[in-house]
C-alpha positions, -999 to +999 in steps of 0.1 A: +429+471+343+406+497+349+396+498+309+389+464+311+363+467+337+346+491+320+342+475+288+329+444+306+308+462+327+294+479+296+288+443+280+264+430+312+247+462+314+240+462+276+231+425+275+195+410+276+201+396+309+207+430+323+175+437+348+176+469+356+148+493+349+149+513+319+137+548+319+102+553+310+098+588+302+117+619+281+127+629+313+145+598+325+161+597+294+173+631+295+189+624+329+216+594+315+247+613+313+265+587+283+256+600+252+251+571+232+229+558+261+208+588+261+202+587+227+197+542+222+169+561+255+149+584+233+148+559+201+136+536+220+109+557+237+097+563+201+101+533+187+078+517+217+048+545+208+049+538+175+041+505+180+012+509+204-004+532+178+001+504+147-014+477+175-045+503+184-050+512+150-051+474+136-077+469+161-100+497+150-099+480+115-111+448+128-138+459+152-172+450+145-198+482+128-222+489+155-256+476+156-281+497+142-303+509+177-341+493+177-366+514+189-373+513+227-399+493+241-434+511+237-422+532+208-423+508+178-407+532+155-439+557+154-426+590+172-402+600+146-433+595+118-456+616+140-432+641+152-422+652+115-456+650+099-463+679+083-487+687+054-454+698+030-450+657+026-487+648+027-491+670-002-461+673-018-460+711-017-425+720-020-403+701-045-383+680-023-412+665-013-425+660-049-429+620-056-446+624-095-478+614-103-498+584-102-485+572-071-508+559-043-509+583-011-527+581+020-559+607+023-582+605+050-579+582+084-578+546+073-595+528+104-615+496+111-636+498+143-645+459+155-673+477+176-695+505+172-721+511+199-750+537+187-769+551+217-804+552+185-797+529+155-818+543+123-846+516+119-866+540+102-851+538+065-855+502+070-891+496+081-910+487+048-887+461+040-899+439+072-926+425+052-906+414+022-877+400+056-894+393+086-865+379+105-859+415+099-862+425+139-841+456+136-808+472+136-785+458+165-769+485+185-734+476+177-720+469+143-685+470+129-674+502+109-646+515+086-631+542+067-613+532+037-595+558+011-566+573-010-555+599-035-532+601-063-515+632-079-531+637-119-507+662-129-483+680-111-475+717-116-509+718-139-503+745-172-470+756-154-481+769-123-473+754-085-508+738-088-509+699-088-544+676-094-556+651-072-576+626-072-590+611-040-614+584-029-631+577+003-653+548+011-671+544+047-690+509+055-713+502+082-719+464+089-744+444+109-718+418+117-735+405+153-773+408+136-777+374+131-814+379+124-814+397+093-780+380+082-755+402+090-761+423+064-739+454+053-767+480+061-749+514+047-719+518+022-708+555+013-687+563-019-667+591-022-647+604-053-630+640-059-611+662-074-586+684-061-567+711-074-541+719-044-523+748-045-493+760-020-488+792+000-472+805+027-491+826+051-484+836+089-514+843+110-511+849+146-501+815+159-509+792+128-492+789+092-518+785+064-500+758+036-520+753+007-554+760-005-573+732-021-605+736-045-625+705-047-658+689-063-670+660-042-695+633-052-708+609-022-736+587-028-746+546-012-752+534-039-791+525-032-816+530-052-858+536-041-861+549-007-826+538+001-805+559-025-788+591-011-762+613-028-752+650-027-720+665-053-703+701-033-678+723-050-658+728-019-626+752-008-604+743+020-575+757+041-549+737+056-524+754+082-501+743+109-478+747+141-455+724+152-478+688+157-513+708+154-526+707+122-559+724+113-581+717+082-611+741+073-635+741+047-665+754+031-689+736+008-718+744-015-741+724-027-747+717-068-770+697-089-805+688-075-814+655-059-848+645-050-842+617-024-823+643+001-830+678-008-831+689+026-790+676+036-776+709+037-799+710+068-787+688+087-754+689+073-746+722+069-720+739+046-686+732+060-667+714+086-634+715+104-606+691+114-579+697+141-553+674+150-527+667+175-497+649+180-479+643+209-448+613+209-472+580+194-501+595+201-532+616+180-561+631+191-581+646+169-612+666+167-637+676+139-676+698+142-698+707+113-729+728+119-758+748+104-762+777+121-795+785+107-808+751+117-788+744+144-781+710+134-746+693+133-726+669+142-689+667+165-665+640+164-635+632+189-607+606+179-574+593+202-551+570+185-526+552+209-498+531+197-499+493+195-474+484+166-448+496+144-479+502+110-510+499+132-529+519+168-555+513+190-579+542+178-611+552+200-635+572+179-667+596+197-695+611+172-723+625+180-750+646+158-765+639+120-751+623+093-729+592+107-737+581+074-756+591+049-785+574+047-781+589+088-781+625+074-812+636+092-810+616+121-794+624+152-773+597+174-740+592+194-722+566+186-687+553+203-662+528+186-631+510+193-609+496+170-575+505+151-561+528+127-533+523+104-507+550+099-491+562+068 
């Protein structure tokens, strides 16, 4: 009698309707004393955390990639591009920055300024043609200006040596737009072509790296011809060095070839300039000077480019001294602009 009841108390505890609590742990299953119990315990302990790592793992096949993360608000994708300029890419000095030749780079500041104020516009180049135009009443104040320009590599490690050829071109136009009276003519165009034979190094001064060495011949004329015409060619070395977001470009020029409309320029434009540029998160602020220190004659120019879009900034520009443009070189004026700048 007493077998029986075990057997069929066996059969109800082992049965599907049986509702008591199973052990949940290695520990509670280490505590049934049956043998076969303990062990039916411990396989299915195993059996049950195999199958919540198959059902986790089928989910991580099914989950959706994640988004790619925009740009916050206000940074429009331009910080990363600033903070890693570096003049190793602009001029393809080392070779993983090499990108052949005949490819279009960026050169100088590409900038379009919808208004330039000059505190003493330059009438006098102007002032015999007021018979031939005499709605010709003078230059307005405020005109619209901008700096076009590029440069492209001509041959890259020339005769075997770390030495690549450049050619760049820079054109600056300065337009009457809101003269109505004389038509809102284009007043001054500058054209600039060079040639560039770039050459890196690696030099630690106190506080600065110097990065390549550049040897250039620079032909800038307006075009004009009469009284109008100006033009000047240099043979020109220049230094370009940085630390961190400060970049610094200095150079020295001389002066070849005789011109008779301007042979006084190296006057008033001396016979160098420098260039120094910041960058801090999306913005630039730059500043460039150029003087004669026998004539004391020059000019200074102050720049701050603030972002507006992911290609383009707002970009205030300051100048103030000779040579805004050429046919400018020998007179002196301060000029503010607003407008934009597009990055590269």
């Amino acid at each position: 009698m007493f077998r029986s009841k075990s057997v069929i108390l066996f059969l109800l505890t082992s049965g599907p309707g049986f509702a008591l609590e199973q052990p949940a742990t290695l520990a509670g299953c280490a505590g049934i004393v049956d043998n076969v119990q303990r062990l039916e315990c411990f396989d299915r302990l195993a059996a049950d955390s195999m199958n919540k790592d198959n059902e986790k793992q089928g989910q991580a096949d099914v989950r959706a990639p994640p988004l790619p993360q925009r740009p916050a608000a206000g940074d429009n994708g331009s910080n990363e591009r600033l903070e890693t300029f570096s003049l190793a890419d602009h001029w393809e000095l080392e070779p993983e920055n090499k990108r052949g030749t005949f490819v279009f780079r960026p050169h100088r500041e590409n900038y379009l300024l919808f208004a330039n104020y000059s505190s003493s516009p330059n009438d006098a180049p102007y002032l015999p043609f007021r018979g031939v135009a005499p709605e010709f009443k003078g230059l307005s104040r405020t005109e619209v200006a901008f700096q076009l320009g590029f440069k492209m590599k001509l041959l890259e490690n020339a005769l075997d040596q770390p030495v690549d050829m450049w050619f760049g071109y820079t054109q600056q136009s300065y337009w009457q737009a809101y003269n109505r009276n004389a038509s809102s003519p284009f007043r001054e165009t500058n054209y600039q072509p060079e040639l560039m034979a770039v050459m890196p190094i690696s030099l630690q001064l106190p506080g600065i790296n110097v990065r390549f060495i550049n040897f250039g011949f620079a032909h800038q004329s307006n075009g004009q011809a009469s009284t109008l015409s100006r033009s000047w060619n240099r043979l020109y070395v220049q230094a370009g060095m940085e630390n961190g977001n400060f970049t610094l470009l200095a150079r020295i020029w001389k002066r070849v070839g005789t011109v008779s409309d301007n042979p006084d320029i190296t006057d008033y434009m001396g016979h160098g300039d420098v260039m120094g540029t910041y960058r801090w998160k999306a913005h630039e602020f730059s500043v460039g000077a150029r003087n004669n220190f026998s004539t004391s004659r020059g000019a200074a120019q102050v720049g701050w480019a603030f972002p507006l879009g992911a290609h383009i900034k707002g970009y205030v520009q300051l100048f103030s001294g000779y040579g805004r443009s050429l046919i400018d070189y020998n007179h002196s004026q301060t000029t503010i602009g607003l407008g934009i700048l597009v990055n590269y």
